[in-house]
C-alpha positions as CSV (number, residue, x, y, z in Angstrom):
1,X,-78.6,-115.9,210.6
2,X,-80.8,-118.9,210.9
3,X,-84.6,-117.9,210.4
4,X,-87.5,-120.3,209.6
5,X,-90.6,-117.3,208.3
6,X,-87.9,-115.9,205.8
7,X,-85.4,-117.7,203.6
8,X,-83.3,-114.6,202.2
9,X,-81.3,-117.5,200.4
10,X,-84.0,-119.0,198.3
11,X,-84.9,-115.1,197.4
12,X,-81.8,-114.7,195.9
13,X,-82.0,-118.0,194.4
14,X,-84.8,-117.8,193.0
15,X,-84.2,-114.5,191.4
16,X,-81.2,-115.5,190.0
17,X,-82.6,-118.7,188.7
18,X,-85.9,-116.3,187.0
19,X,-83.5,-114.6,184.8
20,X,-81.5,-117.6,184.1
21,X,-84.2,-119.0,182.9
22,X,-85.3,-115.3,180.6
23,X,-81.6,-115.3,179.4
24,X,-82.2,-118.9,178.5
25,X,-86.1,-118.5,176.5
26,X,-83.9,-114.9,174.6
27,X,-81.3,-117.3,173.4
28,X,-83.4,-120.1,172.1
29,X,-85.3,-117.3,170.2
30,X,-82.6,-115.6,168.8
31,X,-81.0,-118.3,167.5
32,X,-84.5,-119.9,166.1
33,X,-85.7,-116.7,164.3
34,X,-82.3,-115.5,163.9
35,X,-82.8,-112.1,164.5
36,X,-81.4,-110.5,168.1
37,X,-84.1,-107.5,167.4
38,X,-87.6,-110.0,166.8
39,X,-89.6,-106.8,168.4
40,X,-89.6,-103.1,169.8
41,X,-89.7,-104.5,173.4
42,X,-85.9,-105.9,172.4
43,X,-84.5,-102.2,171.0
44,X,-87.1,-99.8,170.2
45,X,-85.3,-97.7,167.9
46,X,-83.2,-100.5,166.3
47,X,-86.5,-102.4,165.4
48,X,-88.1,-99.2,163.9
49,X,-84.6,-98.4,161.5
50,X,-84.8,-102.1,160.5
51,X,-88.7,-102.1,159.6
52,X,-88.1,-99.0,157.5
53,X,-84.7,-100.8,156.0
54,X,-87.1,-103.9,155.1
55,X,-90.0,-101.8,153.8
56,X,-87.4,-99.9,151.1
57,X,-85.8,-103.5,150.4
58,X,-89.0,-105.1,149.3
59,X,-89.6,-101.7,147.3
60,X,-86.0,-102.1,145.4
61,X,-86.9,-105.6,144.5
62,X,-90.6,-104.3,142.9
63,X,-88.5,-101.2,141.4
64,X,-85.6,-104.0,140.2
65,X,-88.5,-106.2,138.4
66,X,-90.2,-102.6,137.0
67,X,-87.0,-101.9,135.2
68,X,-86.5,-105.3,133.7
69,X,-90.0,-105.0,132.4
70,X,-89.1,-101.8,130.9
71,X,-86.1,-103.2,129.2
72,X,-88.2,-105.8,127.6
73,X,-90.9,-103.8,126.5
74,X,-87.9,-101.1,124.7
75,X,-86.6,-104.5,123.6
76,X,-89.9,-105.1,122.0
77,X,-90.3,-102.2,120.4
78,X,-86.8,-102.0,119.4
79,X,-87.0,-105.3,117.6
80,X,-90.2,-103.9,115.9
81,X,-88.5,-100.9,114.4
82,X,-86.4,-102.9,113.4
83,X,-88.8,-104.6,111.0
84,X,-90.5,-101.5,109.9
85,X,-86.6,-100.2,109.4
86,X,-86.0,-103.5,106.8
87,X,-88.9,-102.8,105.3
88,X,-88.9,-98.8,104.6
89,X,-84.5,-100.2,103.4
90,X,-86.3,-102.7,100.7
91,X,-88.7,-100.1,99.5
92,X,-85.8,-97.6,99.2
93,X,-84.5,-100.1,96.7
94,X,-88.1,-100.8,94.5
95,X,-88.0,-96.7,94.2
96,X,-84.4,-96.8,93.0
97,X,-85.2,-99.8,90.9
98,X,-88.3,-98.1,89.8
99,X,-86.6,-95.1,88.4
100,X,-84.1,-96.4,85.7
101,X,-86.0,-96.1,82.9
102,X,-85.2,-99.4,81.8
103,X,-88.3,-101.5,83.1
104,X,-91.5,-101.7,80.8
105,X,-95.1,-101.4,82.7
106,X,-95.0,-105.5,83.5
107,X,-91.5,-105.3,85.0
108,X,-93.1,-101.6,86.8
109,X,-96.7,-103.5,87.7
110,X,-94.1,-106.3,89.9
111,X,-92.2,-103.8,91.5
112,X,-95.7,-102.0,92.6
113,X,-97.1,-105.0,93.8
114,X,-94.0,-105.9,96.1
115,X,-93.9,-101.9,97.2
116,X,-97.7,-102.6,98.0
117,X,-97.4,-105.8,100.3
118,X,-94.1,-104.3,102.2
119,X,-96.6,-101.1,103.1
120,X,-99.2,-103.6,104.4
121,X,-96.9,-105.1,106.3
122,X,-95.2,-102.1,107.8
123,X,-98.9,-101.3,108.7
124,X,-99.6,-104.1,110.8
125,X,-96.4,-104.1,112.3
126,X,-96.5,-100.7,113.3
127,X,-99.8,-100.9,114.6
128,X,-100.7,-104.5,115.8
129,X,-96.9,-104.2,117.8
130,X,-97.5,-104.6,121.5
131,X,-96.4,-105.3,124.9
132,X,-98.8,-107.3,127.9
133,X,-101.6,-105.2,126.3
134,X,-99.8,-102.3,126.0
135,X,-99.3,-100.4,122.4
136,X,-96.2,-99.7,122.1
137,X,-96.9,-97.3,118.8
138,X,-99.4,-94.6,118.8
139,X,-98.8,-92.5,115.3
140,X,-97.6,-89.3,116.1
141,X,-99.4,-88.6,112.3
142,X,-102.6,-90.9,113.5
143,X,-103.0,-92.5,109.6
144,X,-103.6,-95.8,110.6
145,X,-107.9,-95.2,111.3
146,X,-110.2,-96.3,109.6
147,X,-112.4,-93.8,106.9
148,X,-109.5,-92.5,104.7
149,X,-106.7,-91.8,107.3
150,X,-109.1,-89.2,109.1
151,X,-108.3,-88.4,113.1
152,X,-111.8,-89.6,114.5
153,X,-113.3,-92.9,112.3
154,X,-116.8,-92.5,111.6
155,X,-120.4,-94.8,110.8
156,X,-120.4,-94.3,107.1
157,X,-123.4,-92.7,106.3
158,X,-126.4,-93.9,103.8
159,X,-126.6,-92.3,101.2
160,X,-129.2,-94.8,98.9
161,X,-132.2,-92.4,100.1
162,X,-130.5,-89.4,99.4
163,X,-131.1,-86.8,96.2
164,X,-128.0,-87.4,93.7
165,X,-127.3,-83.8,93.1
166,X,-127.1,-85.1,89.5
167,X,-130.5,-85.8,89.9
168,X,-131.0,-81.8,90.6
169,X,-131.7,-78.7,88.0
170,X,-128.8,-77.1,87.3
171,X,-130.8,-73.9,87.9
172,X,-132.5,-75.0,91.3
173,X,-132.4,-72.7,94.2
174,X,-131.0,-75.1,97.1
175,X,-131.3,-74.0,100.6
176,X,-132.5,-77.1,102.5
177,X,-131.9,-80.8,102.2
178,X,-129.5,-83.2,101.8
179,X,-128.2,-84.3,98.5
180,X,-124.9,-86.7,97.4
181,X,-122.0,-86.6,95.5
182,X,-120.6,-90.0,94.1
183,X,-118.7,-88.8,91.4
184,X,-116.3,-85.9,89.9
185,X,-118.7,-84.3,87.5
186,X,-121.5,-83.7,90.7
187,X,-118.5,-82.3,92.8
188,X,-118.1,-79.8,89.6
189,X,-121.9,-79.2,89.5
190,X,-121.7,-78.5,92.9
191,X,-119.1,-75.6,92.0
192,X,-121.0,-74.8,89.3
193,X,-124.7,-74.2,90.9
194,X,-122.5,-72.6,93.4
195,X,-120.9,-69.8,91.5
196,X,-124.1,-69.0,89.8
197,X,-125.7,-68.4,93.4
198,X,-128.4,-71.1,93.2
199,X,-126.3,-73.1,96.4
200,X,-127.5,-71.2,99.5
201,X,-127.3,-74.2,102.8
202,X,-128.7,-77.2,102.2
203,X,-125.5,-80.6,103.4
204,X,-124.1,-82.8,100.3
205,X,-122.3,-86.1,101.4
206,X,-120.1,-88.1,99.6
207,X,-121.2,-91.0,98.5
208,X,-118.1,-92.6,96.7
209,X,-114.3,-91.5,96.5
210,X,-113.6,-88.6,94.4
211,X,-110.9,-88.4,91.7
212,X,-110.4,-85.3,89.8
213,X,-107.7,-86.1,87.8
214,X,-109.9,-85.1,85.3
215,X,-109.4,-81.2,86.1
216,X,-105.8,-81.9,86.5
217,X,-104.7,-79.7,83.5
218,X,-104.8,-76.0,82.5
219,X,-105.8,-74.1,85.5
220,X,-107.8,-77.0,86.9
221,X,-110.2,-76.6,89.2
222,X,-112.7,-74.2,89.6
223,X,-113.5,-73.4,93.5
224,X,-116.6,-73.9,94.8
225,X,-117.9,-70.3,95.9
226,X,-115.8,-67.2,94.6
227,X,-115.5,-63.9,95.8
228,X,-113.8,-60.7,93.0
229,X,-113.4,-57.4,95.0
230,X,-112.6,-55.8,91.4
231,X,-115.7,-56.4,90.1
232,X,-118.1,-56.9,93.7
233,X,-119.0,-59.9,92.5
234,X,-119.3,-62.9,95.1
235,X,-120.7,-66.6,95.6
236,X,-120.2,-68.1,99.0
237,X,-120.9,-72.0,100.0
238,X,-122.7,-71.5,103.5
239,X,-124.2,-75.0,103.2
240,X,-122.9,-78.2,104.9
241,X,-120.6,-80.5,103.5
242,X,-119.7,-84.0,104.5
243,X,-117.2,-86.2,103.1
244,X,-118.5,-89.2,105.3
245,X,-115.0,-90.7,105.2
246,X,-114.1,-91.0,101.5
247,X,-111.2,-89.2,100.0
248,X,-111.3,-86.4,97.3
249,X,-107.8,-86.9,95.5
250,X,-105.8,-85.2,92.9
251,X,-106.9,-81.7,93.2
252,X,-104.9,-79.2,90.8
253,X,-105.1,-75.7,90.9
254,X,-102.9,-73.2,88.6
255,X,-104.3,-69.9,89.3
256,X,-101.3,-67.8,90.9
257,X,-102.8,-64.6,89.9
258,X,-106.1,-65.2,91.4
259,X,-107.4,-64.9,95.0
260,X,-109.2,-67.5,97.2
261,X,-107.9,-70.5,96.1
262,X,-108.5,-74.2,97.6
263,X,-111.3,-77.1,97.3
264,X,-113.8,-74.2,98.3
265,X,-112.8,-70.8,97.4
266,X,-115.0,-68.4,100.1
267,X,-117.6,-69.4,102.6
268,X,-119.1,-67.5,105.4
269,X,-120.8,-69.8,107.3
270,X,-120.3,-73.2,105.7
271,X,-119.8,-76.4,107.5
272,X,-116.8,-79.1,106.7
273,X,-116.6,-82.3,108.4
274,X,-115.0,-85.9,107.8
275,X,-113.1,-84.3,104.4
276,X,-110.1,-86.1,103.5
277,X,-108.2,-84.6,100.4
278,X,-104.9,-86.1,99.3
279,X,-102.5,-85.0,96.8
280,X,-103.2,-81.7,96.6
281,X,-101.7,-79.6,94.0
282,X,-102.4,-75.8,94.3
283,X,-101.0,-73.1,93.1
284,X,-103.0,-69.9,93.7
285,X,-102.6,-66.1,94.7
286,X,-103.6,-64.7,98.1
287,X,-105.7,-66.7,100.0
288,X,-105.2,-70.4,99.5
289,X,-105.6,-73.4,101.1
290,X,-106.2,-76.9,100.3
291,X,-109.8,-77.1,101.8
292,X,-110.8,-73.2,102.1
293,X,-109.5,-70.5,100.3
294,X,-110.9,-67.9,102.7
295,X,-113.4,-67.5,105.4
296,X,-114.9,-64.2,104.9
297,X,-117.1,-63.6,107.9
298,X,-117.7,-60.1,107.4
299,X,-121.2,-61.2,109.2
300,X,-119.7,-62.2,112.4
301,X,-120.8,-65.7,111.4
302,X,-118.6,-69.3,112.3
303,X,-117.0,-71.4,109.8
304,X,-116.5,-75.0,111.5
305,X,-113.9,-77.3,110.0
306,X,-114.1,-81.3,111.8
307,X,-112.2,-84.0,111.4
308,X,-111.0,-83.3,108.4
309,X,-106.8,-83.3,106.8
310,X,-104.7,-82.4,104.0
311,X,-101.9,-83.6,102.3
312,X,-100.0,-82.5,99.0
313,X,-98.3,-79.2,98.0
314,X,-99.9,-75.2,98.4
315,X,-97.7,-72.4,97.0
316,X,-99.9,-69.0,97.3
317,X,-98.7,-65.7,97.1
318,X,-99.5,-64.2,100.4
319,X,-101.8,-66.0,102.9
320,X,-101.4,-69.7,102.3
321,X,-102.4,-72.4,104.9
322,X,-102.2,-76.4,104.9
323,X,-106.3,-75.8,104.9
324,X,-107.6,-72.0,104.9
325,X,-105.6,-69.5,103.0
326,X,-107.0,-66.6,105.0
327,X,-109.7,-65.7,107.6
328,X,-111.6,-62.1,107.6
329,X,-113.7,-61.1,110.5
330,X,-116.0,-63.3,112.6
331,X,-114.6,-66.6,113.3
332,X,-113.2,-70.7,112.5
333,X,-113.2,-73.4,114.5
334,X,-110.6,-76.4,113.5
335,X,-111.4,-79.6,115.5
336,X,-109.8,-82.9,115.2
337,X,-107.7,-82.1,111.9
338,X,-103.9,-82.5,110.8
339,X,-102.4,-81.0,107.3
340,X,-99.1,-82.6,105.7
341,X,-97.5,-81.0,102.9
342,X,-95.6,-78.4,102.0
343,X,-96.8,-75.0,102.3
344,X,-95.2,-72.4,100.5
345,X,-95.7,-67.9,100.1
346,X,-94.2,-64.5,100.2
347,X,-95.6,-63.6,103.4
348,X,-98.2,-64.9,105.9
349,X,-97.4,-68.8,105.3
350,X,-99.5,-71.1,107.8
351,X,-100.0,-74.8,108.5
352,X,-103.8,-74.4,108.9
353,X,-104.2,-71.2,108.5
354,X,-102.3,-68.8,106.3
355,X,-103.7,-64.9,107.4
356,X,-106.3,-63.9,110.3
357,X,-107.4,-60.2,110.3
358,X,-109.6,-59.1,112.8
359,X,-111.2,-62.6,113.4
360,X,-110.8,-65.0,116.1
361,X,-109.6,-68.6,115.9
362,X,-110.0,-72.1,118.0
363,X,-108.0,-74.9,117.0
364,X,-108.4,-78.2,119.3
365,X,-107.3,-81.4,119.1
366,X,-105.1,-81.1,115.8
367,X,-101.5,-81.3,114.4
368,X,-99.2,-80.6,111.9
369,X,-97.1,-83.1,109.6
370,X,-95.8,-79.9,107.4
371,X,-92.9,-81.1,105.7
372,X,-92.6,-77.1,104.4
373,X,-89.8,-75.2,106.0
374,X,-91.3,-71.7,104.6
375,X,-94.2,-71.2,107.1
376,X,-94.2,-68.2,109.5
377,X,-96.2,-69.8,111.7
378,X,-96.7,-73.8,112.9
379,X,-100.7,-73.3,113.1
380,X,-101.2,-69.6,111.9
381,X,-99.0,-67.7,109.6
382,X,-99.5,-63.8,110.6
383,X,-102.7,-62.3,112.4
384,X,-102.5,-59.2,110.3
385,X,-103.0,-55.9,112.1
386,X,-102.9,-57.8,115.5
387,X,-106.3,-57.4,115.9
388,X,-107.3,-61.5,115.8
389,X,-107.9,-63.9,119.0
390,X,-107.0,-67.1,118.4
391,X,-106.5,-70.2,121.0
392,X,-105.1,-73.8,120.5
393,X,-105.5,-76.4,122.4
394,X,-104.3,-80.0,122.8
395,X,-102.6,-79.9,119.5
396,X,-99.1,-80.1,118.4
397,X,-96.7,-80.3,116.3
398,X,-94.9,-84.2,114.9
399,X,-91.4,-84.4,115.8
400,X,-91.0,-85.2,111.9
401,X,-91.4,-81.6,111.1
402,X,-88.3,-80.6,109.0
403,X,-87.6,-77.1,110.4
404,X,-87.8,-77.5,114.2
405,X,-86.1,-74.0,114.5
406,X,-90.0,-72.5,114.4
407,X,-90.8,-73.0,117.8
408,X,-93.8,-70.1,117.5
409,X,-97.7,-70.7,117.6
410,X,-98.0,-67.9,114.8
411,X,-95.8,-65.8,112.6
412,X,-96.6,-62.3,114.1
413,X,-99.5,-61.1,115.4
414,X,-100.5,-60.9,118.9
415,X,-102.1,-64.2,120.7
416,X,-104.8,-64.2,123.8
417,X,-104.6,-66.7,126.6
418,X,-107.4,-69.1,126.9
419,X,-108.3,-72.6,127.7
420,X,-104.8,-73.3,128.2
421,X,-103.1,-71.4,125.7
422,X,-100.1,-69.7,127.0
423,X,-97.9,-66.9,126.2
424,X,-98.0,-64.3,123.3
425,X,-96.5,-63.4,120.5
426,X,-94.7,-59.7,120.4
427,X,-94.8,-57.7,117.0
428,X,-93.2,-58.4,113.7
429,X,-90.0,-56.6,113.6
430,X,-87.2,-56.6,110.6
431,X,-88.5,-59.8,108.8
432,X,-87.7,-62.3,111.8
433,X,-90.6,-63.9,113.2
434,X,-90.6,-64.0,117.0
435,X,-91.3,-67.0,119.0
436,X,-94.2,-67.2,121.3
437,X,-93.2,-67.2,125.2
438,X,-95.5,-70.3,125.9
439,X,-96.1,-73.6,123.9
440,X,-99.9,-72.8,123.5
441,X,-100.8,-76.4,124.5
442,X,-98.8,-77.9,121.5
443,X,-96.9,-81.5,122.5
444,X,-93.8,-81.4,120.3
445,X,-92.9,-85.2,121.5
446,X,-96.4,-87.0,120.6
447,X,-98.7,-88.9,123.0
448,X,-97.5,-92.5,124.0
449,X,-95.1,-91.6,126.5
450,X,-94.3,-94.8,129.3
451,X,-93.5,-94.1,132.4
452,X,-91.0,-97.1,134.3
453,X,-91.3,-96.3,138.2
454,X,-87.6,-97.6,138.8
455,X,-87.4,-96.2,141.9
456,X,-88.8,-96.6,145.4
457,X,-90.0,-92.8,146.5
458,X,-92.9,-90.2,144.4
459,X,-90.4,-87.7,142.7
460,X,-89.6,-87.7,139.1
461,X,-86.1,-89.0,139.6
462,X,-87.2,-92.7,140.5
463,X,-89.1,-92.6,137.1
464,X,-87.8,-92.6,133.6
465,X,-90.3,-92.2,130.6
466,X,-89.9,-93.3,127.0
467,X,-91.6,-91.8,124.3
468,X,-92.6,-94.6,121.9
469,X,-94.7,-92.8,119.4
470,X,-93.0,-91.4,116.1
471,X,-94.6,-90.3,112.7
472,X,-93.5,-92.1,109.5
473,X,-95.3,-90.2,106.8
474,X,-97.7,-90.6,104.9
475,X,-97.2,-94.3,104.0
476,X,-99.9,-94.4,101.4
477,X,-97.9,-91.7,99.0
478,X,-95.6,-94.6,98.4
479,X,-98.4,-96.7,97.1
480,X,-97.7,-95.6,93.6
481,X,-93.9,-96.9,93.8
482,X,-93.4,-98.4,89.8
483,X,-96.6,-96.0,88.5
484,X,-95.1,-92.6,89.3
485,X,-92.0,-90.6,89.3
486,X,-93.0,-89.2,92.9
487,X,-90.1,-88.4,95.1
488,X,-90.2,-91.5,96.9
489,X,-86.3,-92.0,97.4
490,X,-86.8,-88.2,99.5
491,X,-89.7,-89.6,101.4
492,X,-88.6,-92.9,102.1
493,X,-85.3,-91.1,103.4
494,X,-87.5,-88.9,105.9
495,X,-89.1,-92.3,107.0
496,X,-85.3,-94.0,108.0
497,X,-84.3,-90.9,109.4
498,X,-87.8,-91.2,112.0
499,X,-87.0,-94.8,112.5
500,X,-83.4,-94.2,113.0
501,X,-84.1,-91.5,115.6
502,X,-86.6,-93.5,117.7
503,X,-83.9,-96.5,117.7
504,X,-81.6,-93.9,119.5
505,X,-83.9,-92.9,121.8
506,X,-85.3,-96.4,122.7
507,X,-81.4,-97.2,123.0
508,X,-80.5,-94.3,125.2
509,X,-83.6,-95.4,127.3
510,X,-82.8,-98.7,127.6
511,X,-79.0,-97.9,128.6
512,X,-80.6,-95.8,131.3
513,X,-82.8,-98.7,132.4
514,X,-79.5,-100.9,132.2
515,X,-77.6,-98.4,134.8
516,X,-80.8,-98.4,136.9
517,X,-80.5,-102.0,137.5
518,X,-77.0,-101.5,138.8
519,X,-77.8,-98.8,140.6
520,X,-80.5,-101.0,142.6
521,X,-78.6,-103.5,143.0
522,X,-76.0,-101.3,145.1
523,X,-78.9,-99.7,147.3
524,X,-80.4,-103.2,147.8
525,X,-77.2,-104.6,149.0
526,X,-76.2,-101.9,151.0
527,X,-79.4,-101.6,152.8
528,X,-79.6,-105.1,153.1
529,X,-76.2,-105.2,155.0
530,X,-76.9,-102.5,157.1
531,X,-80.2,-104.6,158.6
532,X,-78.2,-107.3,159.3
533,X,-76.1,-105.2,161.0
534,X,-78.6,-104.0,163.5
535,X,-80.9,-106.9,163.4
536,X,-79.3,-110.3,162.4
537,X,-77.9,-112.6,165.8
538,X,-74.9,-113.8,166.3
539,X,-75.5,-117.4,165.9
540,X,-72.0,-117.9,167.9
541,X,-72.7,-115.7,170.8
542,X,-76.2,-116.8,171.1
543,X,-74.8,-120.2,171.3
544,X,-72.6,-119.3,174.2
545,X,-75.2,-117.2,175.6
546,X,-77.6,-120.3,175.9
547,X,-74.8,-122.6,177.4
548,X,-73.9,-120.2,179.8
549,X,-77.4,-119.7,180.8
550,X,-78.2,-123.2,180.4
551,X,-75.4,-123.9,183.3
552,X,-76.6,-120.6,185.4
553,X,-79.9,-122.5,185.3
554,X,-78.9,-125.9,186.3
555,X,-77.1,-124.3,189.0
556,X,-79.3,-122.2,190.5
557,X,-81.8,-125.0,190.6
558,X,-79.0,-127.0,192.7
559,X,-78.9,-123.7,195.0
560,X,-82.1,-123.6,195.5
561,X,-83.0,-127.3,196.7
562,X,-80.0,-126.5,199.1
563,X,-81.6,-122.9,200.3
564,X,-85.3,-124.6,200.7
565,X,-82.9,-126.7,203.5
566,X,-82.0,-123.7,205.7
567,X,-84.8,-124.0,207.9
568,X,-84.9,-127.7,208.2
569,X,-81.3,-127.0,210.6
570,X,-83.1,-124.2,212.3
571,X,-85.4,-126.6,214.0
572,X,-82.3,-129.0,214.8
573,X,-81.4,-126.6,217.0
574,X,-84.6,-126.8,218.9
């Protein structure tokens, strides 16, 4: 039918030639962006799978650089380890050198001096090692401060304007003041006017490092403060002592008949802070400890103990602890302190604290180097009667700890919950210490733990730590490599033994780092194929696509000149 108002043929022309023309424009894009899916509009759900595909791909390859970063930084540490491990090998050989008795004191001075440099430089290996600002080794035994080795370094105080207790009557009453010690002598005043009663508070500092080598002999020293139940006689140092950051060395005890043994025999309500005592030598009856023999609050008073450590060897009878042989009544506080040593008794064997009894005990922020394997307890040996409180907090225990089999806060003894403290301890049954249900705060694996995110979601299984901190002794015992017949080959064996353990870890954790990378590298390609699978063109079909569209176009164009003509032969007809 021949119409002039409507030209159903150009419609249909027209139409056809519209999506020509749209099949042309999808082509062209397709094949320039390369994608067949370039938004929602094209396949709504397709485009949403392939966003999400794209969004974990980018992930793997942030997760794929993460764990390469992790390898180098184990690398890193690894290859510093290393060097502290050649070191800690050549002074394995100056101690074996150094005991033939074949070398005179030049040949002995040499081998010192080379002992001496290879600990400096173990030093500032172990603690100038880092990676892109990151320490790679915190001490799990935290020597390397400033202010003799103590936890928390401190401002040196003045002590110019201060009273010498030298200075002082030996029959003066002291209750106020402050007054220093410089030298071993004062110290022994200090025990002196002590024992005699005349010390009742007052605060001495040190003002100098302390050697009492001089008192190393016969039964040694004599404990500042003293308590005799035979006799009713007692002498108690309630005053405030500071060792403002210099060490008292060389204490020697050899009383193992007599009670209340230590630095300080008995104090009720003394004060001890920034005390640093190394190679301690006691060797005492019930009640002894390298700082405190005992804290005899029977007037519910506080003994505080801050920053403040111990190191040598305690063998007391019953009730011996790294630093207070035994606590009565009221209570001790223990902040920021460590003990290493080794702690030996018959019963009640502690690393801080040896025997509570009806007292109550906080210990924060603390650990334990013991090298003992006779304590009942890590932190307390026995709380008596089970009629003691005692909480710890933030503290632990160094992985170098010889018997790892005591995995108990205290020997026996019952233990309330507190400020994170978990767990208890049941009763003492047939000679077996029991093991606390909960860890009581204590971090057996130290505190520089690094986390590598090598994975792309939140859950613990795209992340793998590594624990790079580890204890290596007391370095400075070796200082006397060539001078003293110290067991230095045992030590220096405990050392290789740390350094050889952390090399396995560090190995095991880089191995795991290693499989991670192949493991990303199979997500990534797999992901990354299956988004090409939904979103990629098909350059070749898109070609055709666009030629055949191409053609459609040109044709329907033709058509349509030739529909627009229709009319024009209706009006012919006129």
């Amino acid at each position: 039918m021949l119409t002039i108002n409507t030209n159903l043929s150009s419609l249909i022309v027209q139409t056809n030639l519209t999506n020509s023309t749209l099949g042309l424009n999808q082509a062209i894009e397709r094949m320039t962006t390369g994608f067949k899916i370039n938004g929602a509009k094209d396949n709504a759900a397709g485009y949403s799978i392939s966003t999400n595909m794209s969004t974990k791909i980018s992930a793997y390859l942030v997760a794929e650089d993460n764990a390469s970063m992790g390898l180098d930084i184990l690398d890193t540490a690894s290859n510093s380890i290393a060097l502290i491990d050649n070191g800690l090998a050549r002074l394995r050989a100056l101690a074996t050198q150094a005991a033939n008795g074949t070398y005179g004191e030049t040949s002995l001075d040499a081998i010192n001096s080379e002992a001496n440099a290879i600990i400096d430089e173990i030093e500032r290996e172990f603690n100038l090692a880092e990676y892109n600002g990151v320490k790679l080794f915190v001490p799990e035994d935290k020597e390397d401060t400033p202010s003799a080795n103590l936890v928390n370094d401190i401002q040196t105080r003045d002590t110019s304007q201060m009273t010498a207790l030298a200075d002082v009557n030996d029959t003066t009453i002291i209750s106020s003041g402050t007054y220093s010690i410089s030298t071993a002598s004062e110290l022994a005043k200090l025990s002196d006017m002590t024992n005699a009663g005349y010390i009742q508070g007052g605060e001495f500092v040190l003002a100098a490092d302390i050697d009492l080598k001089a008192y190393s002999s016969g039964e040694g020293w004599s404990p500042i403060g003293f308590l005799n139940y035979n006799t009713g006689m007692a002498a108690y140092f309630n005053g405030t002592f500071d060792g403002n950051g210099y060490v008292i060395s060389n204490l020697y005890i050899n009383r193992p008949t007599e009670m209340y043994q230590g630095l300080f025999g008995v104090s009720q309500s003394g004060t001890f802070k920034n005390v640093a005592l190394e190679n301690v030598n006691i060797t005492g009856g019930s009640g002894s400890g390298a700082l405190l023999g005992t804290a005899d609050c029977s007037s519910n008073s506080t003994v505080n103990i801050t920053n403040t450590y111990s190191n040598g060897v305690i063998d007391g009878s019953d009730a011996a602890g790294g630093l207070v042989g035994a606590v009565f009544e009221g209570s001790i506080n223990i902040t920021d302190s460590y003990t290493n040593g080794s702690i030996s008794g018959n019963n009640s064997v502690g690393g801080f604290i040896g025997e509570m009894r009806d007292a109550s005990t906080i210990i924060s922020g603390s650990y334990i180097l013991t090298q003992s394997t006779g304590v009942n307890g890590l932190f307390i040996g026995s709380d008596d009667n089970n009629s003691s409180n005692f909480t710890i907090t933030d503290s632990y225990v160094s992985s170098y700890y010889d018997n790892k089999n005591i995995d108990y806060v205290a020997g026996y003894g019952q233990q309330t919950s507190s400020s994170g403290a978990t767990g208890g301890v049941s009763s003492y049954n047939d000679g077996i210490p029991p093991s606390a249900s909960g860890s009581a705060g204590i971090v057996i694996s130290g505190d520089n733990i690094v986390t590598f995110q090598v994975g792309i979601h939140s859950d613990s299984a795209s992340q793998i730590t590594a624990d790079l901190s580890f204890a290596l002794g007391n370095l400075n015992t070796l200082r006397n490599i060539g001078h003293s017949n110290g067991n230095y080959l045992a030590e220096i064996d405990k050392m290789l033994a740390a350094v050889s353990t952390k090399q396995t870890e560090l190995g095991a954790a880089s191995n795991r780092l290693e499989s991670v990378l192949e493991e990303i590298a199979i997500q990534y390609e797999n992901l990354v194929s299956s988004r090409s699978t939904i979103r990629d063109a098909d350059i070749a079909e898109e070609s055709s696509d666009y030629i055949k569209m191409q053609i459609l176009q040109q044709a329907s164009a033709t058509l349509l000149a030739t529909a627009n003509q229709t009319p024009a032969l209706a009006l012919q007809l006129l």
